[in-house]
N, C-alpha and C positions, 0 to 999 in steps of 0.2 A: 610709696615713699620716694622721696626723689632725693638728688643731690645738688644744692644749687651754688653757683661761686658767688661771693657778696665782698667787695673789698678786701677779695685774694682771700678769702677765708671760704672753707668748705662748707655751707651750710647745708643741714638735713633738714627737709621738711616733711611732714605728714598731717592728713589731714581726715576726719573722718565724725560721721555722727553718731549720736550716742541718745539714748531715751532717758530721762530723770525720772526720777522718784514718782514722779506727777505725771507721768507718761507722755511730756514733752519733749519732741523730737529737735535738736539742738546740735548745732554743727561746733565743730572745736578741733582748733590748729596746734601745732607743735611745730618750735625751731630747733634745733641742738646744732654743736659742732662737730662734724662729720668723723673728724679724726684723733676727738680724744676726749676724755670725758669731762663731763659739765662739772665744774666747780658747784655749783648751786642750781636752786630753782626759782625763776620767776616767773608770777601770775598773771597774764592782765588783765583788768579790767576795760572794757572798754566805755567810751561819752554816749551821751542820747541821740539817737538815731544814729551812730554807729556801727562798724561792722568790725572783727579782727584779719580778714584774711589778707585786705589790701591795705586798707590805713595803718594798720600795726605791723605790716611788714618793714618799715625804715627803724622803727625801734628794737625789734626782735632781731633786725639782724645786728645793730649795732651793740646788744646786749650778748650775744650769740659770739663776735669776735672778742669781747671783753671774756669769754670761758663761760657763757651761762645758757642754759637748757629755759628754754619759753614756752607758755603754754597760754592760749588764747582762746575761748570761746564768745559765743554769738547766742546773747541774750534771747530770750523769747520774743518776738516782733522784733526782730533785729536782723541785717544779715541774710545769711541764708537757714535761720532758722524756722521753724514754724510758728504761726501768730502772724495776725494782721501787723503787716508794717508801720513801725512808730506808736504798738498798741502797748502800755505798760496797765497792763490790769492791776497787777499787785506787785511793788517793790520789795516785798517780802521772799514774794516766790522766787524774784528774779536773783536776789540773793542767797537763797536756798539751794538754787539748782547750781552758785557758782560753786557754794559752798561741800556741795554734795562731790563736783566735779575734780576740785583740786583738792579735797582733804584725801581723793580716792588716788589720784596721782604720787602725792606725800609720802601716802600709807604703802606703795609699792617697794617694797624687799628690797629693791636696788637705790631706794631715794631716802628711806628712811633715816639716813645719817646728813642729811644735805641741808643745809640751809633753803626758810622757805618764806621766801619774799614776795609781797603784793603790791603789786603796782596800777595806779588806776588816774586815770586823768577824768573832771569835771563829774558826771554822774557816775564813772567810775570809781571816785577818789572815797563820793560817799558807801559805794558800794565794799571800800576798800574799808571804811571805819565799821562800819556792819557787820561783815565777815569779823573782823577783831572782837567787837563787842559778842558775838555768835559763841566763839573760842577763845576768850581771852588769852589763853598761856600758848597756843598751840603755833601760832606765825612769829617768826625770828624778826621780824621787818617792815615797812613799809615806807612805799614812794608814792606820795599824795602832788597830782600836779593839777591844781589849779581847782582843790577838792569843791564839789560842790555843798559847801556848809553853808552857806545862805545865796540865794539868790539876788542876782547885782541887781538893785532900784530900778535904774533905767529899760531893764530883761520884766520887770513885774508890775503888772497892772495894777490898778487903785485899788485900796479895802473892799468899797464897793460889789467893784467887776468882781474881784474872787470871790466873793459872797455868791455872784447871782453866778458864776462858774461852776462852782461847787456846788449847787444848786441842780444845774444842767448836767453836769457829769455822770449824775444817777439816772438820767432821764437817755439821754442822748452821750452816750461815753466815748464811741468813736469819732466823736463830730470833730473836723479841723475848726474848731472857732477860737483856739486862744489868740488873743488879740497882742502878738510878741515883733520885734521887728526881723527881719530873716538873720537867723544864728548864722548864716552860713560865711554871709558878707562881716559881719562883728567877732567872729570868734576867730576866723583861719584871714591871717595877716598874707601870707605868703598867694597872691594871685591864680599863680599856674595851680597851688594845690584847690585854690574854692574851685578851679575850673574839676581838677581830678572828684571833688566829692558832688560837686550835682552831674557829673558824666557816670558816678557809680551806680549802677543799677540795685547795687545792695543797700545802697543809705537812704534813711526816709528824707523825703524832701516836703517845702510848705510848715501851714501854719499847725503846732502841737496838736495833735486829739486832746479832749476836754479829761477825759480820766487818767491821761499820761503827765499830761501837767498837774494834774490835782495829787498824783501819788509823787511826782518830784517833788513840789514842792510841799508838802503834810513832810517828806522825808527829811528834806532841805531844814526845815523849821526843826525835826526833834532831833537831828545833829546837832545843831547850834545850842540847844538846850542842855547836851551832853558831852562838852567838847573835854569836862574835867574827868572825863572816865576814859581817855584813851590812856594806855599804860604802855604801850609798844614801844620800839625802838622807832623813830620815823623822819623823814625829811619831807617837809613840805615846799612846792616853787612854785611862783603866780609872777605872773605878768603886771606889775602895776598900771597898763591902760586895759584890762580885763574890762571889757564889757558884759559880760555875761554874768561868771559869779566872783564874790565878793573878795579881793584882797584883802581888805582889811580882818575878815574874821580868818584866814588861814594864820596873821600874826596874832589873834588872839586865840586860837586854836593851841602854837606856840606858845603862850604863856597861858594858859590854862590846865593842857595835857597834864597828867600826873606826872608820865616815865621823864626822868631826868635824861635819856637818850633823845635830842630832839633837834632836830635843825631846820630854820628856815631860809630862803634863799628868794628873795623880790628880786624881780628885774625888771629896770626902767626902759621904759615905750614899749617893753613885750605886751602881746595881745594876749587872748585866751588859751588857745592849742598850741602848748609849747613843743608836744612832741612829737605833732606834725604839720599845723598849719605854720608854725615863724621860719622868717626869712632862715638860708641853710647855715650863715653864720650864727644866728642865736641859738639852732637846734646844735652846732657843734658845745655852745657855752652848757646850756643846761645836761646832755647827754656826759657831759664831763662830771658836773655836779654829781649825776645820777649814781654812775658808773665806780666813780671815786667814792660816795658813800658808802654803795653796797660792798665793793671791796672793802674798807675799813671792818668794817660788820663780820665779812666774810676770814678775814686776820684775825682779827679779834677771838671771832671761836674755836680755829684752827692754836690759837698759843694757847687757847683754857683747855683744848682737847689735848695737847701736846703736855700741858702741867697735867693734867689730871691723868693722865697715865705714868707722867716721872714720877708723880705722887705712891701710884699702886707699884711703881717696882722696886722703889723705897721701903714701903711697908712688907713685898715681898722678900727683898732681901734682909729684913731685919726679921721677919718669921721665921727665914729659913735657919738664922743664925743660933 
């Protein structure tokens, strides 16, 4: 465990691997603030061919000085996890093991009362609707950035190609063949950060394996099919020059979702990674978004906590009478 200074704030960090269910060996970080206890709990999800320990460090800490305890692991083929790098065998699993990993955080005796928010950018975000739909009643929250519910046109090849992709997938699953332009240069706006992710040894780089694409997008599609069952509390933000995946279905996402808790937030000339590729001033606008909702949320439960105990000592002192 260490202790590290992050914008004058004491941050705790730990780090360590863990085995799932499926006896997949899986690395997973933790931030807290060193000197006093975490308001809440935040999840994150991390994007495709992502890692948590370095890209999600500028978020974790900025959530870490707002009062909030973070918790980050590294997908299967992701990271420094186990699995061929950039291999998504099954989206299923990959949700499964997050699912396994944070509801066991939750359930911990000392967290049990804390608000529990998920937060996930692009294939995270779906990862983040997944997990809800898993446990409907059980997460207080969600921060959907730039969710991957349909994949941007311009990112997806003809009818065709996926036909004879999907095809291939079964045959040849590792093969780099998907025919996509480099995410790296279209997704992360901010220059100095595309240099940080292709110098990271942890992030996949080149063109998708044919079975990683194939389970994105089979995934991507039966989001979109079910965007009217999300019931959670949630704020959705995209980039309106997102090249990747689709702004327009996160505001129909917005006006579909059942829960009347809902917010979205478009921002003009923003690219795709708001919460680490854009320039430092747009990551200050959206991290304000972010940080301001979960607070509201975090109020919010705190005044129904505070009535429903005026409540019981009302009733107690009318029993005692």
């Amino acid at each position: 465990m260490d202790i590290e200074k992050s914008n004058n704030v004491n941050v705790m960090y730990e780090e360590k691997f863990i085995v799932s269910r499926r006896g997949v060996k899986l690395f997973s970080c933790r931030w807290a603030p060193a000197d006093r206890e975490a308001k809440a709990l935040v999840f994150l999800c991390h994007g495709y061919a992502m890692e948590c320990s370095i890209s999600m460090r500028g978020c974790a800490d900025r959530l870490v000085k707002a009062g909030y305890e973070v918790h980050g692991i590294d997908c299967e083929g992701h990271g420094k996890s186990s699995g061929l790098l950039g291999l998504i065998n099954s989206f299923d699993d990959l949700v499964d093991d997050l699912s396994e990993h944070f509801t066991n955080i939750s359930e911990k005796k000392e967290n049990r009362r804390k608000l529990r928010i998920l937060m996930g950018e692009s294939m995270g975000g779906a990862m983040v609707l997944r997990l809800h739909r898993k446990m409907p009643e059980f997460w207080d929250g969600a921060v959907l950035v730039a969710p991957m519910c349909k994949i941007a046109e311009e990112m997806k090849p003809s009818p065709v190609v996926i036909t004879i992709l999907t095809a291939l997938a079964r045959i040849i699953p590792t093969w780099k063949l998907t025919p996509t332009p480099d995410i790296i240069d279209i997704a992360f706006r901010d220059p100095q950060v595309r240099q940080e992710v292709r110098s990271n040894p942890y992030t996949y780089k080149g063109r998708p394996r044919l079975q990683s694409s194939y389970q994105l997008y089979t995934a991507s599609v039966d989001l979109e099919k079910r965007l009217d069952e999300v019931s959670l509390p949630f704020i959705v933000l995209h980039g309106q020059e997102d090249k990747v995946t689709d702004p327009s279905v996160s505001k129909t996402l917005h006006e579909m979702a059942r829960t009347t808790d809902k917010t979205v937030k478009l921002y003009p000339g923003m690219w795709h990674s708001l919460s680490y590729g854009e320039l430092p001033e747009n990551q200050d606008i959206v991290y304000s978004d972010v940080i301001n909702w979960i607070d509201q949320r975090l109020n919010a439960r705190l005044e129904e906590q505070l009535k429903s105990a005026n409540d019981q000592n009302m009733i107690q002192i009318h029993s005692d009478k």
